[in-house]
C-alpha positions in Angstrom: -5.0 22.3 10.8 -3.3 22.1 14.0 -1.3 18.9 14.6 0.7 17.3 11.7 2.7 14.2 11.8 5.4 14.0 10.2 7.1 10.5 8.7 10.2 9.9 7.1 12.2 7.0 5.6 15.0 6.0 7.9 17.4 4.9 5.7 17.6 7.9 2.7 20.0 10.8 4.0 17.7 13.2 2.7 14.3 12.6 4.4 15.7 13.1 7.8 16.9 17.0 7.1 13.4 17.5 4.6 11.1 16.3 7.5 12.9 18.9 9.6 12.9 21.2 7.0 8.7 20.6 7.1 8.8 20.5 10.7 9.9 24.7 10.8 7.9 25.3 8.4 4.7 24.5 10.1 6.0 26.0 13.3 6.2 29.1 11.4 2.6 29.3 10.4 1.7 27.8 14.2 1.0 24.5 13.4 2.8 21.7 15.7 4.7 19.0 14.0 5.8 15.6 15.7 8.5 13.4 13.7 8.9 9.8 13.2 10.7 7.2 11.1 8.2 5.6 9.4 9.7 2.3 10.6 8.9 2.5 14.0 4.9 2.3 13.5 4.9 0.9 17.1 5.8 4.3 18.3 3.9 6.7 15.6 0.6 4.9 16.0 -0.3 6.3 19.6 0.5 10.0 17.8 -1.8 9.8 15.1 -4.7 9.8 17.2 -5.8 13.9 17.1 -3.3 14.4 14.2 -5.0 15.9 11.1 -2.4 15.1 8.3 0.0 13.0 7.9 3.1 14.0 5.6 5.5 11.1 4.4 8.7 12.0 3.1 10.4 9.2 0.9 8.5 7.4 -1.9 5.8 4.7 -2.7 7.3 2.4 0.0 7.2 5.2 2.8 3.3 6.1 1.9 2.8 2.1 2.3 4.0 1.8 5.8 2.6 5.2 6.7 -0.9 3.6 5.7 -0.6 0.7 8.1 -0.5 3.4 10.8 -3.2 5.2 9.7 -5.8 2.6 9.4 -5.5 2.2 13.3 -6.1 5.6 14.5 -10.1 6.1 16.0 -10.6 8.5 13.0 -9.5 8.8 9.4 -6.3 10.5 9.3 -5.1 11.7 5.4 -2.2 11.1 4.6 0.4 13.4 1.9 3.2 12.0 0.5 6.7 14.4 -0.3 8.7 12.4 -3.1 12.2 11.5 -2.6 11.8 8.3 -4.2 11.9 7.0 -7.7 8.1 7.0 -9.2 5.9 8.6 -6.7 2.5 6.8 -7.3 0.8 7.3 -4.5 2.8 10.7 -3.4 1.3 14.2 -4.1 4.4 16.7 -4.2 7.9 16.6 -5.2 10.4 18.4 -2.8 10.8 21.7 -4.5 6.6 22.2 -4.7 7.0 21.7 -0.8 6.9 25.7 -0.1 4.8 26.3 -3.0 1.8 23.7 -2.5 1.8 22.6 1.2 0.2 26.1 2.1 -3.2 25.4 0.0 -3.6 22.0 1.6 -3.3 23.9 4.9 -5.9 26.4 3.6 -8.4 23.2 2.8 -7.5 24.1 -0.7 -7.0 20.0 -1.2 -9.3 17.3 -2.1 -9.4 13.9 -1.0 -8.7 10.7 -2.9 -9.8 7.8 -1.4 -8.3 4.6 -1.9 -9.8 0.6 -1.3 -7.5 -1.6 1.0 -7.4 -5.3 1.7 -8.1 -7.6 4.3 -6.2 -10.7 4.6 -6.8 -13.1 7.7 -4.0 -16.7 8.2 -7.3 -18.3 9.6 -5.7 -20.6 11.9 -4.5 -17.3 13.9 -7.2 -15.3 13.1 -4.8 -12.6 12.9 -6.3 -9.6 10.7 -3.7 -7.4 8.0 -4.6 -4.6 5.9 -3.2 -3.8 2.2 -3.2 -0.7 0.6 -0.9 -2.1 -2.4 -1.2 -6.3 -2.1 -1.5 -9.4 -0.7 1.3 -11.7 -1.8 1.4 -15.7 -1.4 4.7 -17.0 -2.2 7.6 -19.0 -2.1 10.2 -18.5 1.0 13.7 -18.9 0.5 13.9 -22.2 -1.3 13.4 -21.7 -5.1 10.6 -24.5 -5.5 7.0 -23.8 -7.1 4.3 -23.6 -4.3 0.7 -24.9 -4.8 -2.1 -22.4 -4.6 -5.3 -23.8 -4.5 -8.0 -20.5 -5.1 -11.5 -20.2 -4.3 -13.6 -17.3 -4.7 -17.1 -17.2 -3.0 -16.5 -20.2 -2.1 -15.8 -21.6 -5.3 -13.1 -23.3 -6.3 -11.5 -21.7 -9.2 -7.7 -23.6 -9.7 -4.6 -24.8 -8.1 -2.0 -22.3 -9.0 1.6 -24.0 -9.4 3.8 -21.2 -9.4 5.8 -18.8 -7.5 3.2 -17.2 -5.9 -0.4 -15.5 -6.2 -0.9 -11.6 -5.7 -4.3 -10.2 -4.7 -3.6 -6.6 -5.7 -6.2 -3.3 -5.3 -6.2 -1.1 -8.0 -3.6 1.2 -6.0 -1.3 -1.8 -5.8 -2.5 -2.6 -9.8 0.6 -0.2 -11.0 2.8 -2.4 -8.3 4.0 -5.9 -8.0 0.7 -6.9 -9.9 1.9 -4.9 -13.1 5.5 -6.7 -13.0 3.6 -10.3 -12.7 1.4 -9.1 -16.2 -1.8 -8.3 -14.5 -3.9 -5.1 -15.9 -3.2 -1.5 -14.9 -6.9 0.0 -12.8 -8.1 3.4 -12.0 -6.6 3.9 -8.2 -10.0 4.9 -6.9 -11.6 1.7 -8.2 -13.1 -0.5 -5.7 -12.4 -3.7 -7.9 -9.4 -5.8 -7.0 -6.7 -8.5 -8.9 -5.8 -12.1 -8.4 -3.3 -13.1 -10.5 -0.3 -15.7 -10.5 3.2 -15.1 -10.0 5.1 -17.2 -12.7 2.7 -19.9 -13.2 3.9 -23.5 -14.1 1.5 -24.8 -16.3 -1.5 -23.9 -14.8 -4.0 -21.3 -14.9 -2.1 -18.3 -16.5 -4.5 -14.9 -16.8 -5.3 -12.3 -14.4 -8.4 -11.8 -12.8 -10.2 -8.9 -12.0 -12.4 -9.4 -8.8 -15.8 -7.7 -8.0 -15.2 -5.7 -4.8 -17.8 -8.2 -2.7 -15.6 -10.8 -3.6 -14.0 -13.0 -0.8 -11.0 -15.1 -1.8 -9.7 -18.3 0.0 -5.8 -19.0 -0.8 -4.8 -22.2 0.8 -0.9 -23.2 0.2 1.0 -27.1 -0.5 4.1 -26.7 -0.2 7.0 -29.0 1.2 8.9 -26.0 2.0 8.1 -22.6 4.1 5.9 -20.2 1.7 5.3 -16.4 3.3 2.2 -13.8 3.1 3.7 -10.6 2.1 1.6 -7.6 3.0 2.6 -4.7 1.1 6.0 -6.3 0.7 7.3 -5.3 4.5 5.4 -7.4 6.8 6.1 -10.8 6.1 4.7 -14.1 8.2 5.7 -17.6 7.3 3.3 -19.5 6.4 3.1 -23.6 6.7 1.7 -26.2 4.3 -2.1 -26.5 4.6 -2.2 -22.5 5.7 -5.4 -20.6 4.6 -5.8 -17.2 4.1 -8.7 -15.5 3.4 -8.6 -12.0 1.1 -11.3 -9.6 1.1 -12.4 -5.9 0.8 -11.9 -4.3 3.8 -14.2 -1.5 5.5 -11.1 0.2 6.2 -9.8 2.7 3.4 -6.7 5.1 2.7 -7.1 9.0 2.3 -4.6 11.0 0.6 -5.0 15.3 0.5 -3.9 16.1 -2.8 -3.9 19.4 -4.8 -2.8 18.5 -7.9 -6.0 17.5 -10.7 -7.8 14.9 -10.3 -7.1 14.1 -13.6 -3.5 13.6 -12.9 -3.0 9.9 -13.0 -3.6 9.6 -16.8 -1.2 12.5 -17.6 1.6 11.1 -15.7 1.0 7.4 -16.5 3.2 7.2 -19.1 5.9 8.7 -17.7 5.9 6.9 -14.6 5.9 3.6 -15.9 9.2 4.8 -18.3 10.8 5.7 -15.3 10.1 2.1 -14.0 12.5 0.9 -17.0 
């Protein structure tokens, strides 16, 4: 490897010195670095381009936003995640395995875990938005039910009265999704979730979606509702909006060098650090 990108969450005190930390570290072995606060995609995205790694230092939320800058680049760019977070889903090394573990994956000592992602269109703007975790639909800032009326393939399956629907991919399945009572999924699956967010007499169970599904959300509501991508990018949305969920061509890479095996032996005690 010869150019890394390095992306850090603004707001913890110790990414900042870490991703510095990293930065010397690859300059010692003669690989060039560049640094950027994973907040300001705007200016990280024209870097990725010829970048063949990108390392996130933060947690789950950091990896999320580092994925939105991925998917743009002209070619795949995998993306590492350093843990300075809380659970660490989707990140591959805690900060003291840094020193230790970051050499292999340098050495192409890694493998690569691919991950399905989300397409979700508001198709009166025609505006395209890619998911690694989920596609929310959901109440804004006035604490009434919305109306969700689903389709899938075109079918109409309900009107969800509720707080909101989530499409979630089986990365996101250990996320929100999990919170709302939908089904935990192998991350590499391609299937994906629809499930309601606190549903008001209506349709109540989850749904797990083949991945060639294509799912039509259209919202009633009196009130503002909002598509949440991932939980940071957030449009309003008006009564009568439609927005269309699919699986996307696009897909998320993560270089790991831990087992493959690793999400089932962790599983448990992840989700009792979520308590």
């Amino acid at each position: 490897m010869k150019k890394i990108g390095i992306l850090y969450h603004p707001m913890n005190d110790a990414a900042r010195g870490m991703a510095e930390e990293v930065k010397a570290f690859l300059a010692a072995r003669g690989i060039s670095a560049w640094l950027c606060s994973v907040w300001e995609g705007e200016q990280a995205k024209p870097q990725v381009d010829g970048t063949d790694l990108l390392l996130t230092v933060g947690g789950d939320g950091t990896i999320l936003r580092a994925a939105q800058i991925a998917v743009g680049a002209q070619a795949p760019v995998p993306i590492t995640g350093i843990n300075l977070g809380k659970l660490g889903f989707m990140t591959e090394l805690g900060a003291a395995e840094v020193k230790e573990k970051l050499p292999a994956l340098l050495e192409g000592k890694g493998w690569l875990d691919e991950r399905a992602m989300l397409e979700a269109t508001i198709d009166a703007e025609g505006t395209t938005y890619y998911a690694l975790n989920d596609v929310v639909v959901a109440r804004g800032a006035v604490a009434r039910v919305v109306y969700v009326e689903a389709s899938i393939d075109g079918k109409k399956l309900t009107t969800y009265k509720a707080d909101g629907v989530v499409v979630a991919t089986a990365t996101g399945s250990t996320g929100y999704s999990l919170s709302a009572g939908g089904p935990i999924l192998h991350p590499r699956a391609k299937e994906f979730l629809l499930l309601p967010i606190l549903p008001h007499l209506s349709l109540g169970y989850s749904l797990v979606l083949l991945s060639t599904a294509v799912v039509r959300l259209r919202v009633g509501t009196v009130h503002e509702a909002t598509l949440s991508i991932d939980g940071h990018i957030n449009p309003p949305l008006a009564d009568g909006a439609v927005i269309t969920v699919r699986h996307s061509s696009k897909c998320a890479r993560f270089l790991r060098i831990h087992p493959e095996n690793a999400f089932y032996s962790s599983l448990e005690q992840k989700l009792k650090g979520k308590h």
